[in-house]
C-alpha positions as CSV (number, residue, x, y, z in Angstrom):
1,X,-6.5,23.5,69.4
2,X,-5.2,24.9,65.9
3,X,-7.1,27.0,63.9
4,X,-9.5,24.8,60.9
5,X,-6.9,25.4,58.5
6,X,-7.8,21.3,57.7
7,X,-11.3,21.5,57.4
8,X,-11.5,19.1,60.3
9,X,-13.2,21.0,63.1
10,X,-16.4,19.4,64.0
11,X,-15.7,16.2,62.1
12,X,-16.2,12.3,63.3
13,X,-13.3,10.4,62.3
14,X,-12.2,6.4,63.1
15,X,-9.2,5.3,63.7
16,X,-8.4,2.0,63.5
17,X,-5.2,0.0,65.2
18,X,-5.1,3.9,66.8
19,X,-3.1,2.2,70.3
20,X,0.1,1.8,71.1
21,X,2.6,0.7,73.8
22,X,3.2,2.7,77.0
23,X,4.1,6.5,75.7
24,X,5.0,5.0,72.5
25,X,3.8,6.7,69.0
26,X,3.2,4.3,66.9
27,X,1.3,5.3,63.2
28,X,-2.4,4.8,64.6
29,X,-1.3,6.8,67.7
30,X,0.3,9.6,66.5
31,X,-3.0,10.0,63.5
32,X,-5.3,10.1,66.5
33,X,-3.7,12.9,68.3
34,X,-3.1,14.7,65.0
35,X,-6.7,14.4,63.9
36,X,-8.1,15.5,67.4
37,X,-5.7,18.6,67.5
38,X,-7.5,19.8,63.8
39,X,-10.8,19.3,65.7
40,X,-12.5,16.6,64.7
41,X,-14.0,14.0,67.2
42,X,-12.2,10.5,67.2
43,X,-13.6,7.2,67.8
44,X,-9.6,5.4,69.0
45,X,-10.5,1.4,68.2
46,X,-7.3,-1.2,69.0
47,X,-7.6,-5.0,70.0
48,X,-6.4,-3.7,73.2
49,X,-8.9,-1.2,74.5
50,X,-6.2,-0.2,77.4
51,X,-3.2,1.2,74.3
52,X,-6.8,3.0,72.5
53,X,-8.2,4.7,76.5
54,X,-4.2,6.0,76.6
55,X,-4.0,7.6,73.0
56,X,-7.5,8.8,74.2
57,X,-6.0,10.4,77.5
58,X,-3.5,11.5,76.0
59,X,-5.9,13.6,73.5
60,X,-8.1,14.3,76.5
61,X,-5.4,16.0,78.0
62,X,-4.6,18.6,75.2
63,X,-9.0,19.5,75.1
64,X,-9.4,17.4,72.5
65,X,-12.4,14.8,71.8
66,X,-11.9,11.0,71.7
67,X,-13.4,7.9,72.6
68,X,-11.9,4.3,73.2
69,X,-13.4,1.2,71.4
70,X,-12.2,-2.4,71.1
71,X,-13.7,-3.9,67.8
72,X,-12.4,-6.6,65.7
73,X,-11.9,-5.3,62.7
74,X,-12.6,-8.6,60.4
75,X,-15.9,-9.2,61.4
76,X,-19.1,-7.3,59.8
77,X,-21.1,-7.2,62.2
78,X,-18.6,-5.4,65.1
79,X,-17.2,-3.2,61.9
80,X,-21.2,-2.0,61.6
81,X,-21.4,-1.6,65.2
82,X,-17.7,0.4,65.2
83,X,-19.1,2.8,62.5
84,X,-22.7,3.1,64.6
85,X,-20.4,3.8,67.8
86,X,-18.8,6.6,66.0
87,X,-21.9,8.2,64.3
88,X,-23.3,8.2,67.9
89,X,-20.7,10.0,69.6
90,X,-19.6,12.3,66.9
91,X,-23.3,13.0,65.1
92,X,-21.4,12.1,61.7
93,X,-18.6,10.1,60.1
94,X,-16.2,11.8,57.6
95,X,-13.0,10.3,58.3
96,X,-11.5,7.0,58.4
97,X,-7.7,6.0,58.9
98,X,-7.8,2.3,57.8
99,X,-4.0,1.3,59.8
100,X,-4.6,-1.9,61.2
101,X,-2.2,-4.6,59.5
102,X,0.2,-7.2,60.7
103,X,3.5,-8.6,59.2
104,X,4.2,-11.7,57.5
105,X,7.5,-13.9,56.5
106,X,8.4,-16.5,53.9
107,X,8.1,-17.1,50.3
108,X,5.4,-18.9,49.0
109,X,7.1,-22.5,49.4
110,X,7.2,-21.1,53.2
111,X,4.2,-19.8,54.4
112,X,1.3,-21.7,55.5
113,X,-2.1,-21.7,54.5
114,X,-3.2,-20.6,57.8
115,X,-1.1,-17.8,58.3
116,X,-1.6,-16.7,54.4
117,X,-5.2,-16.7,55.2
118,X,-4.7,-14.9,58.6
119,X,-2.7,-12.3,56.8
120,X,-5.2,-11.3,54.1
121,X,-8.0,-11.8,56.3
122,X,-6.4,-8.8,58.9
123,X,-4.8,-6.7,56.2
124,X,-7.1,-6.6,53.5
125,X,-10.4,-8.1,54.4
126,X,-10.6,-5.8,57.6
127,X,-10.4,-2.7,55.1
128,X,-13.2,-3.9,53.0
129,X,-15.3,-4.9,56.1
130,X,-14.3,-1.2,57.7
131,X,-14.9,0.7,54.4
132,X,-18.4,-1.8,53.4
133,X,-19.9,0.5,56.5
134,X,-18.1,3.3,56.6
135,X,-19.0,4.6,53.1
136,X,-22.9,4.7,53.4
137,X,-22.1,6.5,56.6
138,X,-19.8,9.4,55.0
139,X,-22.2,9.4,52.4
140,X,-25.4,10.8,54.8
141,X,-22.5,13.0,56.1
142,X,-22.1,14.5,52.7
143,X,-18.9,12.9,52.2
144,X,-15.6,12.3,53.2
145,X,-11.9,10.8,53.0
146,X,-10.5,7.5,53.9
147,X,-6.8,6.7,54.3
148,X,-5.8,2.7,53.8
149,X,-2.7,1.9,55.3
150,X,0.2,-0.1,53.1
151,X,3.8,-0.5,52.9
152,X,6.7,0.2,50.3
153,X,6.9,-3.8,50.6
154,X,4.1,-3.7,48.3
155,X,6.3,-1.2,45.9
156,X,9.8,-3.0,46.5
157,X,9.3,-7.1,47.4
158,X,12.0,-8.7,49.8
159,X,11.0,-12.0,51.2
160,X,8.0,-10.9,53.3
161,X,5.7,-12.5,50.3
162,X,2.3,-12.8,51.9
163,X,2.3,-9.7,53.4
164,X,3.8,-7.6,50.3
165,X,0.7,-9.2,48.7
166,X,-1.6,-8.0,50.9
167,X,-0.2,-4.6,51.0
168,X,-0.4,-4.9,47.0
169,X,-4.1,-5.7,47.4
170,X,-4.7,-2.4,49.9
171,X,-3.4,-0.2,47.1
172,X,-6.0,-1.9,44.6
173,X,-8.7,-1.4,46.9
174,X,-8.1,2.0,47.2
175,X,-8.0,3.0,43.8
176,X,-11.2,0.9,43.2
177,X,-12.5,2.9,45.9
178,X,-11.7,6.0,44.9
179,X,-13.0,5.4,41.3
180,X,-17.0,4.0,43.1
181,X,-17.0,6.3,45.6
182,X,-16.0,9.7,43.8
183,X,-19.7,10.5,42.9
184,X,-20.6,10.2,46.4
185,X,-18.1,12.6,47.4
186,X,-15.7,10.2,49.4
187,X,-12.2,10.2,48.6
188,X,-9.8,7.7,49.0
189,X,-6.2,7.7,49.2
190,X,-3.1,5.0,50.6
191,X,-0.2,5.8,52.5
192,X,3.0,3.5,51.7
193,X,5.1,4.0,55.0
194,X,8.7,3.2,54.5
195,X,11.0,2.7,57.6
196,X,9.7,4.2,60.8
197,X,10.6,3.9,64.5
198,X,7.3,2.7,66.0
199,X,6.7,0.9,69.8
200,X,5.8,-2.0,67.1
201,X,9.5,-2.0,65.5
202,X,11.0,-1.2,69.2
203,X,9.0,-4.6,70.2
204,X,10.5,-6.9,67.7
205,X,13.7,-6.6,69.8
206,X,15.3,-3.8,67.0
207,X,18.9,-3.3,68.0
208,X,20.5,0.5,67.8
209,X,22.5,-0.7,65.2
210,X,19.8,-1.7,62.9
211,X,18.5,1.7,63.7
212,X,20.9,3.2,61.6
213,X,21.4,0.5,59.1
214,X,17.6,1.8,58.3
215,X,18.0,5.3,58.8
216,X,20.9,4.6,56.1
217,X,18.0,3.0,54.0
218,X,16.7,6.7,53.4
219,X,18.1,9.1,51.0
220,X,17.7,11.8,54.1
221,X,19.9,9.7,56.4
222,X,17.3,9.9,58.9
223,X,14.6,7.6,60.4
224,X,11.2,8.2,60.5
225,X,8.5,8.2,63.2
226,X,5.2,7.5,63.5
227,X,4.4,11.4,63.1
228,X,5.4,11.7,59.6
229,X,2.5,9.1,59.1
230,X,0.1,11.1,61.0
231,X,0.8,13.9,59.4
232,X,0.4,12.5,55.7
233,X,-2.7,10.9,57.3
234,X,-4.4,14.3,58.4
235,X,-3.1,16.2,55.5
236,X,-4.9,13.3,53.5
237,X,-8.3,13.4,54.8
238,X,-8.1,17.4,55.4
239,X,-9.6,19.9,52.6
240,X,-6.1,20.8,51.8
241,X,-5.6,17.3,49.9
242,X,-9.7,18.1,48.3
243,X,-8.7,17.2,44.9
244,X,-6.6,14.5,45.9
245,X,-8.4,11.3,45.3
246,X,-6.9,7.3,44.4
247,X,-3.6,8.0,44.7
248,X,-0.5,6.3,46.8
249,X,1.7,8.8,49.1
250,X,4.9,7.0,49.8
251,X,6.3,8.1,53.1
252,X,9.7,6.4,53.1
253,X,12.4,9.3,52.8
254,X,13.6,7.9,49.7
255,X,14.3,4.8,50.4
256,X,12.4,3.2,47.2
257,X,14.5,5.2,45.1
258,X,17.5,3.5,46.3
259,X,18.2,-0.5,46.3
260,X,16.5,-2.9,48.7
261,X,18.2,-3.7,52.1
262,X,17.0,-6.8,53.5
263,X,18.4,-5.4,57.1
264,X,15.5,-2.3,56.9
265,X,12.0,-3.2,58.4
266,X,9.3,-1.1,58.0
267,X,7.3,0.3,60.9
């Protein structure tokens, strides 16, 4: 275990959408492990409570502290019970990595109402669920830091219209956020990953050479992982980032500086 250089040791933190496939390190994942190795005690919650038990094994297995849950994430009631699951275990909430989202296709001609709906209703309305019981809970912890996941589609639109909206909408929130919940202490930042390798990207059948069409996407030339989100994720909710509030980190090596490449996915 590192030495508390984060501020993190002794801390109860969720992490939702914190699975992912086989050995795979997807964003959630690699946050998870990240957070545990600063310390603090994480609650792993995925729709498929066999990917959280393995990120939990796999935090078990460096002496860390973690716990598996399976909640859905756009219901109240379960996101109340997620947050009393945590305080439980951990004695106090103070973190919370808000990274469950799915993708989304089509212009506005295209998309259906049903998958519009299904879109905002797991991107955004699970944040605002999450965050509705989080918040009083950080608050009799004295405070604490929240991370909502986005996407540089909501920075730089290229056909993936419902789902650059609802990405648009998580940056909102978080800024509205961090401007209500100051006062009590709570910050809240967004992360806008750009291209990274994930066991998501890998699953969408992503050929090796549209692996380096995207690593070509960055000004670095190289691809990102779901580490580099973990670690803006931790640094985030850590008291290094303590005066750090409402603000969009964009983790994308560049590649919003550059033109849009319709061939680049993000992870």
């Amino acid at each position: 275990m590192e030495d508390d250089v984060w501020g993190l040791r002794g801390k109860g933190a969720i992490v939702t959408g914190g699975g992912s496939a086989g050995e795979g390190i997807g964003n959630g994942r690699a946050a998870c492990i990240l957070l545990a190795r600063a310390g603090a005690g994480v609650l792993v919650v995925d729709r498929d409570i066999s990917l959280a038990q393995r990120t939990v094994a796999m935090i078990l297995a460096e002496g860390g502290a973690a716990e598996a849950a399976s909640y859905d994430v756009t219901d109240g009631v379960a996101c109340a019970a997620m947050v009393a699951h945590a305080e439980r275990s951990f004695g106090r909430l103070d973190v919370l990595d808000n990274n469950v989202g799915i993708g989304g296709r089509g212009s506005v001609v295209e998309v259906s109402e049903a998958e519009w709906q299904n879109v905002m209703r797991v991107n955004v309305d699970s944040m605002f669920l999450v965050s509705k019981h989080a918040v009083p809970a950080m608050m009799r912890a004295g405070g604490g830091a929240i991370v909502n996941i986005s996407s540089i589609s909501a920075l730089r639109p290229r056909g993936l219209t419902a789902y650059t909206v609802s990405k648009a909408a998580v940056i909102g929130l978080s800024k509205a956020m961090a401007v209500d919940h100051g006062p009590d202490g709570i910050r809240v930042n967004c992360i806008a990953p750009g291209p990274v390798y994930t066991p998501m990207v890998y699953a969408r059948g992503m050929t090796d050479a549209a692996r380096a069409t995207r690593a070509k996407a960055s000004v670095l030339g190289v691809e990102g992982t779901g580490w580099d989100i973990g670690q803006a994720v931790r640094f985030l909710v850590s008291v290094q980032a303590r005066f750090v509030t409402g603000q969009v980190l964009v983790v994308d090596g560049g590649a919003t500086l550059v033109g849009p490449s319709r061939e680049s996915q993000e992870g």
